[in-house]
mmCIF file of the N, C-alpha and C atoms, coordinates in Angstrom:
data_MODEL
# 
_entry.id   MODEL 
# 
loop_
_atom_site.group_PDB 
_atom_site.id 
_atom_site.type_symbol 
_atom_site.label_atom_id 
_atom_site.label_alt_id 
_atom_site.label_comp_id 
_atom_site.label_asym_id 
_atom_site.label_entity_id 
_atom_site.label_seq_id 
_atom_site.pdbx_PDB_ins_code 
_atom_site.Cartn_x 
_atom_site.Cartn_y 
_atom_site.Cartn_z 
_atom_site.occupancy 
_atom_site.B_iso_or_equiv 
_atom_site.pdbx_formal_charge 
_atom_site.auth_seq_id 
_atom_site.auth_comp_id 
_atom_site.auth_asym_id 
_atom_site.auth_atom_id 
_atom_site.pdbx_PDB_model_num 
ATOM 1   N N  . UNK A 1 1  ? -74.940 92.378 -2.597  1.00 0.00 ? 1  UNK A N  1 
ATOM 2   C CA . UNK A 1 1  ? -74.451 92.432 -3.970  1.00 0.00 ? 1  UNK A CA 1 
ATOM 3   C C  . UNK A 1 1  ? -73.499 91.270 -4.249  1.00 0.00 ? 1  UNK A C  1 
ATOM 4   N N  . UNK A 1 2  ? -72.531 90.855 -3.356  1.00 0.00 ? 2  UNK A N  1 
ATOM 5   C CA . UNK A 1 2  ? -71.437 90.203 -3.466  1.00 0.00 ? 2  UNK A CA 1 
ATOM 6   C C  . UNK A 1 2  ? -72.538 88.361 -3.275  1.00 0.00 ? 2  UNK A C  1 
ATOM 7   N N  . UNK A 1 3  ? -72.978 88.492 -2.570  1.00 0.00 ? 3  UNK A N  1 
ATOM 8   C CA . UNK A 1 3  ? -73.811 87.245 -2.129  1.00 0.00 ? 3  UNK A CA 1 
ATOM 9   C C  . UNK A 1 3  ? -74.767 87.183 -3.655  1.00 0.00 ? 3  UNK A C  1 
ATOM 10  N N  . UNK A 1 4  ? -75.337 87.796 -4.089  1.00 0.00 ? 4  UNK A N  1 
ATOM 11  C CA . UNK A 1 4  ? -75.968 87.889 -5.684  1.00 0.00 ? 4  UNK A CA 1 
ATOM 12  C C  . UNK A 1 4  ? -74.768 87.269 -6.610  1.00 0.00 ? 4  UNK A C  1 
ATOM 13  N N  . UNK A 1 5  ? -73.883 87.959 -6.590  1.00 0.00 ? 5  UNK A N  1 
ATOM 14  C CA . UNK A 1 5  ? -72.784 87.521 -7.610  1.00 0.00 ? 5  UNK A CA 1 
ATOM 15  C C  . UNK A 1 5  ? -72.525 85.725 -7.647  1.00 0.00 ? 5  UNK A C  1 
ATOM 16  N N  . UNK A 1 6  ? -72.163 85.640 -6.507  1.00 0.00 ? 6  UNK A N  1 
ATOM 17  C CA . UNK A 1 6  ? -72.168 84.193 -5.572  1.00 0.00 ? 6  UNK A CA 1 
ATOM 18  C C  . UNK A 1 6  ? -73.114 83.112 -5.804  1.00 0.00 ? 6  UNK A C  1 
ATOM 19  N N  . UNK A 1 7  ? -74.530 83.930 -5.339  1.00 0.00 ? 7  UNK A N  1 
ATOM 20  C CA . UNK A 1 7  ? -75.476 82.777 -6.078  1.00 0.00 ? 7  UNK A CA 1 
ATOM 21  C C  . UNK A 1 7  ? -76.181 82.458 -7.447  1.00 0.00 ? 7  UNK A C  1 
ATOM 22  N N  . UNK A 1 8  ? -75.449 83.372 -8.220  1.00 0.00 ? 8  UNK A N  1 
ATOM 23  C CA . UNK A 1 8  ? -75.619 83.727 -9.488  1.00 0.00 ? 8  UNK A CA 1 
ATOM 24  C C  . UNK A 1 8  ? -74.306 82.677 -10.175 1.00 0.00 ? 8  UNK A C  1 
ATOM 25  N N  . UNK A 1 9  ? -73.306 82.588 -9.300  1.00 0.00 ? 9  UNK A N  1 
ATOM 26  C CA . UNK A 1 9  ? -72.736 81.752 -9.941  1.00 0.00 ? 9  UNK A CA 1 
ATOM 27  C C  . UNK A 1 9  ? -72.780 80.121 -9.939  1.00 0.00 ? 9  UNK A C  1 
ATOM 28  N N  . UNK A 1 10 ? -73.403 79.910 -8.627  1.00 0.00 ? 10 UNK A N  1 
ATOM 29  C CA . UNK A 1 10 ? -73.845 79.133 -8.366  1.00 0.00 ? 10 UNK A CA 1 
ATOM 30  C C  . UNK A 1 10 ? -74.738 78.100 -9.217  1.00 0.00 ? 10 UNK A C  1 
ATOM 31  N N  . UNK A 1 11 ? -75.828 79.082 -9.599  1.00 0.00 ? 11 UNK A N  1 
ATOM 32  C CA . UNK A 1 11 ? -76.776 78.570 -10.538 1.00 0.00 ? 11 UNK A CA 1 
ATOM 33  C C  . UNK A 1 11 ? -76.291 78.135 -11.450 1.00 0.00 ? 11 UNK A C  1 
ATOM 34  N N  . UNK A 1 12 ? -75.281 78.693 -12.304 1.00 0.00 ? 12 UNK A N  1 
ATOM 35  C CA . UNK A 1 12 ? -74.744 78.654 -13.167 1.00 0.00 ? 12 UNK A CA 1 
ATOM 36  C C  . UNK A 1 12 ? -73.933 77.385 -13.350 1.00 0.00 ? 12 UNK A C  1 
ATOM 37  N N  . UNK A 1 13 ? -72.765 77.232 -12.282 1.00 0.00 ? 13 UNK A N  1 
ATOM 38  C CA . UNK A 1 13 ? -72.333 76.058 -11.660 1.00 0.00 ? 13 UNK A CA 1 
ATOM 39  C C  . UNK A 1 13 ? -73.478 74.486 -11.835 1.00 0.00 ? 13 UNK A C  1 
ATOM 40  N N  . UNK A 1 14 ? -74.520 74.931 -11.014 1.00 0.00 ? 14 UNK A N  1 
ATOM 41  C CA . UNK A 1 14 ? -75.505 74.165 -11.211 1.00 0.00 ? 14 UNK A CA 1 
ATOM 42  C C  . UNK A 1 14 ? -76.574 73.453 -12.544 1.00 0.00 ? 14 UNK A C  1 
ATOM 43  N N  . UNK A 1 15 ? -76.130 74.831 -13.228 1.00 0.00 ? 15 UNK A N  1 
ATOM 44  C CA . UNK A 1 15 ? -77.164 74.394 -14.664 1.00 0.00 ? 15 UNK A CA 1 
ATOM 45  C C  . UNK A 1 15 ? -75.901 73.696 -15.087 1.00 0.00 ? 15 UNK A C  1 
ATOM 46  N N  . UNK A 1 16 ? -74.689 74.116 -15.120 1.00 0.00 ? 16 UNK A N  1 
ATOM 47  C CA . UNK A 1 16 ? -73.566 72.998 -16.047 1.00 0.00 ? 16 UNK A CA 1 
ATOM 48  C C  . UNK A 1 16 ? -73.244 72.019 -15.468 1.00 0.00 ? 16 UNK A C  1 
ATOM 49  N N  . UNK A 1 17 ? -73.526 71.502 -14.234 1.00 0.00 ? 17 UNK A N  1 
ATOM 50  C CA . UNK A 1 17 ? -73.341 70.187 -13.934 1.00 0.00 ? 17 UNK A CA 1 
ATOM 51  C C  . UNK A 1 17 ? -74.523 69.382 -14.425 1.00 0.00 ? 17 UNK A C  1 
ATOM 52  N N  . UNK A 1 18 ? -75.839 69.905 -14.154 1.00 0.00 ? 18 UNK A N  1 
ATOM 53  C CA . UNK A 1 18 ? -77.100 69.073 -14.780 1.00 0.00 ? 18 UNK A CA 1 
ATOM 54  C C  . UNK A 1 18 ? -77.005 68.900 -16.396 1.00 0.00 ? 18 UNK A C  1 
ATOM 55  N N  . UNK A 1 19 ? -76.394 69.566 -17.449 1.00 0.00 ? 19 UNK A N  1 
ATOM 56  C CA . UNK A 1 19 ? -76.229 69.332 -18.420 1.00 0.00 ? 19 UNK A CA 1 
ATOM 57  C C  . UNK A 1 19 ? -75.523 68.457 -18.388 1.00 0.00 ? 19 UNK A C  1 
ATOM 58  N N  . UNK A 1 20 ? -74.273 68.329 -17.880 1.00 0.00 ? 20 UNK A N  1 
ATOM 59  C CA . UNK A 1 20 ? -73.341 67.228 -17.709 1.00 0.00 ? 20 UNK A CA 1 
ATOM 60  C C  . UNK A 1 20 ? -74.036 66.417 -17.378 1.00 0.00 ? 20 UNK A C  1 
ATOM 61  N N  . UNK A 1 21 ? -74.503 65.992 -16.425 1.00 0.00 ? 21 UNK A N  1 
ATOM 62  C CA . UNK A 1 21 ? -75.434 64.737 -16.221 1.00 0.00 ? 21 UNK A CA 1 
ATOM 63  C C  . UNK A 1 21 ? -76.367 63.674 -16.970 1.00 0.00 ? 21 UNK A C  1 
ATOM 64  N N  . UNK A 1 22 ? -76.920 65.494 -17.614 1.00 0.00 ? 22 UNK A N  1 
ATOM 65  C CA . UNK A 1 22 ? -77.994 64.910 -19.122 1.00 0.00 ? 22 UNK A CA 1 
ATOM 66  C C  . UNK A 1 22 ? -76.781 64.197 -20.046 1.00 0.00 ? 22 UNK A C  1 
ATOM 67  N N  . UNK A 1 23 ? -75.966 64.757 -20.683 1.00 0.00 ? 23 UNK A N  1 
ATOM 68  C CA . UNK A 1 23 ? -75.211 64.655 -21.522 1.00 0.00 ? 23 UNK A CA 1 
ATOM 69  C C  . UNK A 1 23 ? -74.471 62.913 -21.001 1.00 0.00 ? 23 UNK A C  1 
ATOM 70  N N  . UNK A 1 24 ? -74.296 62.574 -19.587 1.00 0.00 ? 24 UNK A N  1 
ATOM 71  C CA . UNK A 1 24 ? -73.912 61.271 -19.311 1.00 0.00 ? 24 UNK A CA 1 
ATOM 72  C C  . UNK A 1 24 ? -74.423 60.235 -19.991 1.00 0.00 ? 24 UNK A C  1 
ATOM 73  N N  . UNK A 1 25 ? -75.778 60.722 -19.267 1.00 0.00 ? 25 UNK A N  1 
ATOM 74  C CA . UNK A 1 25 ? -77.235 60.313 -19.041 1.00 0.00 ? 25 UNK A CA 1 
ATOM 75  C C  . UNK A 1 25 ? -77.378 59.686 -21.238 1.00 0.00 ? 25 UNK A C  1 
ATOM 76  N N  . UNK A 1 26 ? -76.864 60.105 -21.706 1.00 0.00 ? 26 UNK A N  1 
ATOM 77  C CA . UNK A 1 26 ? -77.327 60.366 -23.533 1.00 0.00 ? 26 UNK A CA 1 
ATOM 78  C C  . UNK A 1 26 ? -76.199 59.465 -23.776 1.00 0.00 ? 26 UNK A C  1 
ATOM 79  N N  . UNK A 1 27 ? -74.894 59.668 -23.403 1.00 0.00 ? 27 UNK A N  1 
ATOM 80  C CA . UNK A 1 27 ? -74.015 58.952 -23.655 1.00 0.00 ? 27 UNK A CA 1 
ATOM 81  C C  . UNK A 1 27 ? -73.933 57.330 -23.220 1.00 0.00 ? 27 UNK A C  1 
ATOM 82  N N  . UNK A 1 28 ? -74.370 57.425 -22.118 1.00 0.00 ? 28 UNK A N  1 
ATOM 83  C CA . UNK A 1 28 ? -74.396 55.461 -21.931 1.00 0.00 ? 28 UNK A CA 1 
ATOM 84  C C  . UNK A 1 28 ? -75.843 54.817 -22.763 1.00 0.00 ? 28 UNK A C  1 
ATOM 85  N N  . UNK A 1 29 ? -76.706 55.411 -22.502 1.00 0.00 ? 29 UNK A N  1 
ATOM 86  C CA . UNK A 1 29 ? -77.779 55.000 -23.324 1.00 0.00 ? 29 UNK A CA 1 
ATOM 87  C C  . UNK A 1 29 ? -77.343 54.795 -25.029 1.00 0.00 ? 29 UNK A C  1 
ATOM 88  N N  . UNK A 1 30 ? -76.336 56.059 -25.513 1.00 0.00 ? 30 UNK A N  1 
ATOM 89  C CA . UNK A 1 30 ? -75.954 55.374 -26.684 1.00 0.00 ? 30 UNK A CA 1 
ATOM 90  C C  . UNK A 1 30 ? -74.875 54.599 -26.872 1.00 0.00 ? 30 UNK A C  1 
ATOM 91  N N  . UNK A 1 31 ? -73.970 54.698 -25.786 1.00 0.00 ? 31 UNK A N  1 
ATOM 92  C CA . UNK A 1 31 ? -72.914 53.254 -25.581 1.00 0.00 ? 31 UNK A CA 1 
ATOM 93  C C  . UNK A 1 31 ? -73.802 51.652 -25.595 1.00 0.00 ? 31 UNK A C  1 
ATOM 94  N N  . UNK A 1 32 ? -74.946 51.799 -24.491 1.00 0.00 ? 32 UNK A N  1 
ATOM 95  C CA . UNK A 1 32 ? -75.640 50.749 -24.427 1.00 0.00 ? 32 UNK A CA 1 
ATOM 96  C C  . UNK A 1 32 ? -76.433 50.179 -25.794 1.00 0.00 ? 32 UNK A C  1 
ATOM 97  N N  . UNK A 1 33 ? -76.636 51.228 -26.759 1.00 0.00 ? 33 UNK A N  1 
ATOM 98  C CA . UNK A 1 33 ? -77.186 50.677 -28.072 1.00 0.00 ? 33 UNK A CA 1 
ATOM 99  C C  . UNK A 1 33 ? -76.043 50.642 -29.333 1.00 0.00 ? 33 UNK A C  1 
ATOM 100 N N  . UNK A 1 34 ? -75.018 50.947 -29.068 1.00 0.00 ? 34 UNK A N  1 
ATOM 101 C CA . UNK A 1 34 ? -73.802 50.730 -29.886 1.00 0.00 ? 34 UNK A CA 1 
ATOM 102 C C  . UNK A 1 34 ? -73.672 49.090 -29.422 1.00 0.00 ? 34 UNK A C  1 
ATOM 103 N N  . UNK A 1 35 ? -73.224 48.571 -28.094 1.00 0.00 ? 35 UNK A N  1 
ATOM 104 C CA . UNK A 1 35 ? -72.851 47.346 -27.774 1.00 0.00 ? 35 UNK A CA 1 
ATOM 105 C C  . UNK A 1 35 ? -74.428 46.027 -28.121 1.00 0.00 ? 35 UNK A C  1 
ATOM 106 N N  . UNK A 1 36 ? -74.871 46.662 -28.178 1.00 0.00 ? 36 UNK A N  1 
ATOM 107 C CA . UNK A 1 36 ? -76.555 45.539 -28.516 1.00 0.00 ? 36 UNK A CA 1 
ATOM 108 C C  . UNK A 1 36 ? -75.840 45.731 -29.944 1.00 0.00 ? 36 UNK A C  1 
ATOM 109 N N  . UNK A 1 37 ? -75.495 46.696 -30.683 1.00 0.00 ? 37 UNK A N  1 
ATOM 110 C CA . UNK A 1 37 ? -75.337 46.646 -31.991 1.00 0.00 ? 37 UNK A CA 1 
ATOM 111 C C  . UNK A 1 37 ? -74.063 45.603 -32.506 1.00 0.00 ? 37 UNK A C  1 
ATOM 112 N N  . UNK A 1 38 ? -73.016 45.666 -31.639 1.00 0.00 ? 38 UNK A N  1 
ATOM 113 C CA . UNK A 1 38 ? -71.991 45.039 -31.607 1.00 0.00 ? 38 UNK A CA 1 
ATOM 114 C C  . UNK A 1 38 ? -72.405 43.800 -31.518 1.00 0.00 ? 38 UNK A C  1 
ATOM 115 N N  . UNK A 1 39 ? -73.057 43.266 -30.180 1.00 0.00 ? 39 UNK A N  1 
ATOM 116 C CA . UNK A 1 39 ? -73.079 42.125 -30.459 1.00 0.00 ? 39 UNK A CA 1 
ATOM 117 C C  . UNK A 1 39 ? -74.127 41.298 -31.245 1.00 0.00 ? 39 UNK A C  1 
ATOM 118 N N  . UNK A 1 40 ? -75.033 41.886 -31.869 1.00 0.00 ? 40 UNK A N  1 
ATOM 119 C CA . UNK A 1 40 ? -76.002 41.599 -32.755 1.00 0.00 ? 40 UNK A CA 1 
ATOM 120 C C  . UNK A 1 40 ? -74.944 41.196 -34.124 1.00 0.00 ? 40 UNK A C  1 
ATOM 121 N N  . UNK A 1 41 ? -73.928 42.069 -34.733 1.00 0.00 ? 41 UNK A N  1 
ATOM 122 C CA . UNK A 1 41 ? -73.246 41.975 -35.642 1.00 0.00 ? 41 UNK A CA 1 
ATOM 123 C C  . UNK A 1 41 ? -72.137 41.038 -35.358 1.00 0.00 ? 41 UNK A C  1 
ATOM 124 N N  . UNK A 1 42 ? -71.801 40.589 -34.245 1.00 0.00 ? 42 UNK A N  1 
ATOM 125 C CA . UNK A 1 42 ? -70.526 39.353 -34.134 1.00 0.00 ? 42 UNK A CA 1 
ATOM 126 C C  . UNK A 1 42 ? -71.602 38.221 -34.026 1.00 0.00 ? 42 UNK A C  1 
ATOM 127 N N  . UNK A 1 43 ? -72.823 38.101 -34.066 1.00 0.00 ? 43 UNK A N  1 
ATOM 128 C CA . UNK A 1 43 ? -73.612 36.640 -34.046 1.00 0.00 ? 43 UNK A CA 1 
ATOM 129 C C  . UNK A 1 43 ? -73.635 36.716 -35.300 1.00 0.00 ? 43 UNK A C  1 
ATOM 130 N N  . UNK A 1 44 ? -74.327 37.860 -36.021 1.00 0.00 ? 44 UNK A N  1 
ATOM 131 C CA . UNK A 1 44 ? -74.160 37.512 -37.809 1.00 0.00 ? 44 UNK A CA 1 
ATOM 132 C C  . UNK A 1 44 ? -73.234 37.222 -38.238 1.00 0.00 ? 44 UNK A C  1 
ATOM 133 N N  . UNK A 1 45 ? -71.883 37.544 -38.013 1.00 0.00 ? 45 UNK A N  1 
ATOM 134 C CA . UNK A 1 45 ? -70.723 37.286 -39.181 1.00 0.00 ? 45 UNK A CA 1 
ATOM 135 C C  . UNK A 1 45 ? -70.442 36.129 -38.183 1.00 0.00 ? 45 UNK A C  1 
ATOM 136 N N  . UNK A 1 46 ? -70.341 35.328 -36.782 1.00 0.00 ? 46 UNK A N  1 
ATOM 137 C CA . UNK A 1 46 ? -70.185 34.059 -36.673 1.00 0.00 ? 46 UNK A CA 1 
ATOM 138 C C  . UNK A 1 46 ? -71.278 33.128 -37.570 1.00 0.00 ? 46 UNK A C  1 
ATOM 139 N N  . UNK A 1 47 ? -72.295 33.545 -37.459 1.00 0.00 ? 47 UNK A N  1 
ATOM 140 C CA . UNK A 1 47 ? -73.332 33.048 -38.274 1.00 0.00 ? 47 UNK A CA 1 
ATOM 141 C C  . UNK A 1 47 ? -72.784 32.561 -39.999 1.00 0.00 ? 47 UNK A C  1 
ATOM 142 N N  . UNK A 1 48 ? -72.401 33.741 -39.856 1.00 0.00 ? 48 UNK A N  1 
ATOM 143 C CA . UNK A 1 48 ? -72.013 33.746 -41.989 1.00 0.00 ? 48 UNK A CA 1 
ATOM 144 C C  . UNK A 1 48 ? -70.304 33.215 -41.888 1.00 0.00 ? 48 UNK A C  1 
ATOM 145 N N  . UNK A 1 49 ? -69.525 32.676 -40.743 1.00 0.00 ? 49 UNK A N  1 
ATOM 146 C CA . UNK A 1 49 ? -68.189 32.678 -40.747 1.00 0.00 ? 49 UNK A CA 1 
ATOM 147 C C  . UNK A 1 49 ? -68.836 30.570 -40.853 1.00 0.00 ? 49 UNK A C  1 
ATOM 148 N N  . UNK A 1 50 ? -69.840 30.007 -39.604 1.00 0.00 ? 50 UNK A N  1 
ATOM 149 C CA . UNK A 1 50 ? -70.398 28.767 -39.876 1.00 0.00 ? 50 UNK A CA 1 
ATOM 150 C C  . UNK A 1 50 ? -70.526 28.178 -40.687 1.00 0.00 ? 50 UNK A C  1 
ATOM 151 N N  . UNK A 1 51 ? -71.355 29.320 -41.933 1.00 0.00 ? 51 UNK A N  1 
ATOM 152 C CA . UNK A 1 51 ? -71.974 28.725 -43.182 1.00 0.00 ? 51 UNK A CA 1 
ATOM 153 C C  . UNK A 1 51 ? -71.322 28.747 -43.896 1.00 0.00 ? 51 UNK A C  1 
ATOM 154 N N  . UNK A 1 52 ? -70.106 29.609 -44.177 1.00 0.00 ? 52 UNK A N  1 
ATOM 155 C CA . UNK A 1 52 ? -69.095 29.366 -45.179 1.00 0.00 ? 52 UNK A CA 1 
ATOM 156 C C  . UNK A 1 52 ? -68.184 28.112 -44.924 1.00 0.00 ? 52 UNK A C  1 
ATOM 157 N N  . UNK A 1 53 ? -68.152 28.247 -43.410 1.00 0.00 ? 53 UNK A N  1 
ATOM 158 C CA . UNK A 1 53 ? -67.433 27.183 -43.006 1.00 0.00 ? 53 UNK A CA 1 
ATOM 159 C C  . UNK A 1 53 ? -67.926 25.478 -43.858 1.00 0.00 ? 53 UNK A C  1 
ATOM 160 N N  . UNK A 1 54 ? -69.132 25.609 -43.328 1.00 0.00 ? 54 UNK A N  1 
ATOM 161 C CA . UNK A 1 54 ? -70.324 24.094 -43.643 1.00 0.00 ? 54 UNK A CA 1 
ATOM 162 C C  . UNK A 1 54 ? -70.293 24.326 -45.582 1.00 0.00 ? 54 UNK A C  1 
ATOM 163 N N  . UNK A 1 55 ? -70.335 25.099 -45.931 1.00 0.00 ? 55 UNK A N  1 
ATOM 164 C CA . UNK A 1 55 ? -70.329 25.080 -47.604 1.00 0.00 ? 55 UNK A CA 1 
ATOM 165 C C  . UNK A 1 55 ? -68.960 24.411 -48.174 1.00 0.00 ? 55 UNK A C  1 
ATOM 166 N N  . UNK A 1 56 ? -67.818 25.491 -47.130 1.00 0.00 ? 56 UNK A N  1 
ATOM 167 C CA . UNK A 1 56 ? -66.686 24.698 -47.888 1.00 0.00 ? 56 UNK A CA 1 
ATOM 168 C C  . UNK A 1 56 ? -66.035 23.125 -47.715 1.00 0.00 ? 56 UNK A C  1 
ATOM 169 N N  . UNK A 1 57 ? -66.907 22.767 -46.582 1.00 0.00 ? 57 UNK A N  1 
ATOM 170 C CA . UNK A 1 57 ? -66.943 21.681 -46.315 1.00 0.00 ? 57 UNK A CA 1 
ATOM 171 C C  . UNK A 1 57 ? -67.564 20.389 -47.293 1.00 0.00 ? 57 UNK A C  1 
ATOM 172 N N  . UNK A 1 58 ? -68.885 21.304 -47.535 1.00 0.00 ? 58 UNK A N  1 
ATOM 173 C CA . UNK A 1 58 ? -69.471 20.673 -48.523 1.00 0.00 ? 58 UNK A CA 1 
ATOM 174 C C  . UNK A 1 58 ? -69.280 20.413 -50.089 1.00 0.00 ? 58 UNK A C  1 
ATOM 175 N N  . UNK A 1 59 ? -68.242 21.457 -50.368 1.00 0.00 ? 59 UNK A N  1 
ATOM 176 C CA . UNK A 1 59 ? -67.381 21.472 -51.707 1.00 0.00 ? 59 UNK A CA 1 
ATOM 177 C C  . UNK A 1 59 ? -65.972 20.417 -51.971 1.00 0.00 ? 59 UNK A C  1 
ATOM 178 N N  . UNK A 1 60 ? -65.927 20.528 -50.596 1.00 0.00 ? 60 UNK A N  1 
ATOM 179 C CA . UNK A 1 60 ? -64.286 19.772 -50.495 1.00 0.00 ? 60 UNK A CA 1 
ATOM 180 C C  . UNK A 1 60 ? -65.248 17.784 -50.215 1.00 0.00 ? 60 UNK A C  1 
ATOM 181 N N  . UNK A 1 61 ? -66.317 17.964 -50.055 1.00 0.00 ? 61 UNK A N  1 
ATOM 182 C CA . UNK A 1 61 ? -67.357 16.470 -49.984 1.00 0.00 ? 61 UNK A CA 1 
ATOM 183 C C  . UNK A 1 61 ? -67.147 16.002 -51.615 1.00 0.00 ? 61 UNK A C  1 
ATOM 184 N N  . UNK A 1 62 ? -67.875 16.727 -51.955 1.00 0.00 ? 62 UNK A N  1 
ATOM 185 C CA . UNK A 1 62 ? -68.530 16.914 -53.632 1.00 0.00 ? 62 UNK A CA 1 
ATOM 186 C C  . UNK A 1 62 ? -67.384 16.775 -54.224 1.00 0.00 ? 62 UNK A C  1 
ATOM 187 N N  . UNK A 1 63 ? -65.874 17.644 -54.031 1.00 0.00 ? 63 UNK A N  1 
ATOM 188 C CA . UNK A 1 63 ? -65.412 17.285 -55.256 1.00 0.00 ? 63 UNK A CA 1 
ATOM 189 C C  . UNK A 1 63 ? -64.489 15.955 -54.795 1.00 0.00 ? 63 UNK A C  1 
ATOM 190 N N  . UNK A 1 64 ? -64.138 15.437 -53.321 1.00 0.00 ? 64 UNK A N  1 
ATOM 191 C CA . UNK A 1 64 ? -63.825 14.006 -53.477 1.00 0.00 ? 64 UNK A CA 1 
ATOM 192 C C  . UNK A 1 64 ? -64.401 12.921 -53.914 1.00 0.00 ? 64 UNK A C  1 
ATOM 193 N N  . UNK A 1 65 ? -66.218 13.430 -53.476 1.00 0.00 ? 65 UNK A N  1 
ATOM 194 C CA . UNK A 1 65 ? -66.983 11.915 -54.323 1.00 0.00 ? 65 UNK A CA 1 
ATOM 195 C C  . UNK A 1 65 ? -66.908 12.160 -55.934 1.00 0.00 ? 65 UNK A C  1 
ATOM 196 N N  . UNK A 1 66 ? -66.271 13.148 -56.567 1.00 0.00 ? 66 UNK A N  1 
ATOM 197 C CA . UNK A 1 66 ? -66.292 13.482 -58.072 1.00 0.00 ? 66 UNK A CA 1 
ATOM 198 C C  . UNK A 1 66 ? -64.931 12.894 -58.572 1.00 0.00 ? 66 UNK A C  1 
ATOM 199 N N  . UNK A 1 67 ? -64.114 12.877 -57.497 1.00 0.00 ? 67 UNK A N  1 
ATOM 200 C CA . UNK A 1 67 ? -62.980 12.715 -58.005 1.00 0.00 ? 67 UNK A CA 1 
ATOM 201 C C  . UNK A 1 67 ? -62.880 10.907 -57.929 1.00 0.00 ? 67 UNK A C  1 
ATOM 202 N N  . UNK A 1 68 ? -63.346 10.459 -57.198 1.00 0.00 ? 68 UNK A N  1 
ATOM 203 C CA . UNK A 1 68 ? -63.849 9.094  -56.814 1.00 0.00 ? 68 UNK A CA 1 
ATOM 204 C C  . UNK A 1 68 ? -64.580 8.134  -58.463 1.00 0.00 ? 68 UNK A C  1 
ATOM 205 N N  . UNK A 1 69 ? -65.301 9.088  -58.339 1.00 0.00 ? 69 UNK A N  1 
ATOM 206 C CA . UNK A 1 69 ? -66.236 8.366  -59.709 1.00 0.00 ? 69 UNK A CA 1 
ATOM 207 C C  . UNK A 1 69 ? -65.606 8.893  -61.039 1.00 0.00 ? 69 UNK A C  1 
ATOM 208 N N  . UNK A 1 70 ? -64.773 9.589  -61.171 1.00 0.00 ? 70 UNK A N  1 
ATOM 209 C CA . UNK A 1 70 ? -63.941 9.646  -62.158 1.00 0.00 ? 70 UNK A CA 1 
ATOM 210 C C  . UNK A 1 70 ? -62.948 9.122  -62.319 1.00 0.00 ? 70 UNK A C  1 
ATOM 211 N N  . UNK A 1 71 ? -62.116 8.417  -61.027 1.00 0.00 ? 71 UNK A N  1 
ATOM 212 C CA . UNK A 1 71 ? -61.328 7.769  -61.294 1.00 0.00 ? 71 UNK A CA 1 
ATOM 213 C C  . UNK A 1 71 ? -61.847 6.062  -61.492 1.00 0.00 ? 71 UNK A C  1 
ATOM 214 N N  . UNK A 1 72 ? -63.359 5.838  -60.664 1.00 0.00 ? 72 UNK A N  1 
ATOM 215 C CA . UNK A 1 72 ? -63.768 4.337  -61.385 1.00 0.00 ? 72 UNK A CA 1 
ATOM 216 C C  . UNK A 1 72 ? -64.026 4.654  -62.763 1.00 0.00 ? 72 UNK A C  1 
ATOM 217 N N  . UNK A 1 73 ? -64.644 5.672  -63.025 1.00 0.00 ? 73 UNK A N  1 
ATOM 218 C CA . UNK A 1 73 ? -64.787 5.885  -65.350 1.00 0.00 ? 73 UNK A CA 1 
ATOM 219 C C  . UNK A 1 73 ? -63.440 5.787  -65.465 1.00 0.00 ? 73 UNK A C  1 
ATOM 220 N N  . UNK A 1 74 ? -62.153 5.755  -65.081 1.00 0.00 ? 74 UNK A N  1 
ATOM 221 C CA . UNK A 1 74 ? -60.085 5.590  -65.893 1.00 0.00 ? 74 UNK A CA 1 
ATOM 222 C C  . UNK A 1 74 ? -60.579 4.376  -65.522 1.00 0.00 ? 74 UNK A C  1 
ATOM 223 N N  . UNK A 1 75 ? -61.023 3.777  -64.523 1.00 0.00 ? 75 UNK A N  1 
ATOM 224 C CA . UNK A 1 75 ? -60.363 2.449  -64.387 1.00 0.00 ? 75 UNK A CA 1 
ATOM 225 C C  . UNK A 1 75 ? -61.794 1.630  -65.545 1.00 0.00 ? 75 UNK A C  1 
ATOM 226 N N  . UNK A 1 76 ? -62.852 1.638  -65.629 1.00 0.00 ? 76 UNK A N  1 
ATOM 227 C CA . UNK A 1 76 ? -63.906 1.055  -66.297 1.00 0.00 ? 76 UNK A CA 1 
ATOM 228 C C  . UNK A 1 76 ? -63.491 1.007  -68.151 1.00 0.00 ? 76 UNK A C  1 
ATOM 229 N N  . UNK A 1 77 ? -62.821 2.722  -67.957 1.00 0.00 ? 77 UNK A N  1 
ATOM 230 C CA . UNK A 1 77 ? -62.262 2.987  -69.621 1.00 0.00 ? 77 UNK A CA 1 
ATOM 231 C C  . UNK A 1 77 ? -61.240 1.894  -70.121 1.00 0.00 ? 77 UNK A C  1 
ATOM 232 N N  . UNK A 1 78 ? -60.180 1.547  -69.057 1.00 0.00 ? 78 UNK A N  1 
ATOM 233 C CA . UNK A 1 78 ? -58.722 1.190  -69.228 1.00 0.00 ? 78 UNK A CA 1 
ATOM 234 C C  . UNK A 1 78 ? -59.463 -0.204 -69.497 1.00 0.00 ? 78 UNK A C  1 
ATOM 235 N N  . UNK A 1 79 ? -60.607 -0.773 -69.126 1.00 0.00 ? 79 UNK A N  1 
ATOM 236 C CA . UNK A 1 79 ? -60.832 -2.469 -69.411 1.00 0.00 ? 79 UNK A CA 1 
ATOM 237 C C  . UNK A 1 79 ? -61.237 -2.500 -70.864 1.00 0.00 ? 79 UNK A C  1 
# 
């Protein structure tokens, strides 16, 4: 009777560690697709941090050659 009780708890013991296991087992697999997610999303926003970068670059181009040819039209006006 006492040995029943025993391996009865046992099992029991046993089914909640294998859940635990499963439950590991679920958890790194979704750690492992959280971090693919992570770093999928720090290449995009370096990606989009580049291109803003290269645009504002390209604005601060544009408006010196603007500011350039507007100041030869003061000087072309002033003759």
């Amino acid at each position: 009777m006492e040995n029943e009780i025993v391996l009865r708890q046992f099992e029991e013991i046993e089914q909640k560690v294998e859940k635990l296991i499963e439950r590991c087992k679920s958890l790194e697999a979704e750690n492992s697709q959280l971090i693919n997610e992570i770093e999928r999303l720090e290449q995009e926003l370096q990606e989009k941090a580049d291109t803003e970068k290269r645009l504002i670059d390209e604005k601060a181009f544009i408006r010196s050659k603007i500011d350039k040819l507007l100041a030869r039209l003061e000087k072309i006006s002033e003759i």
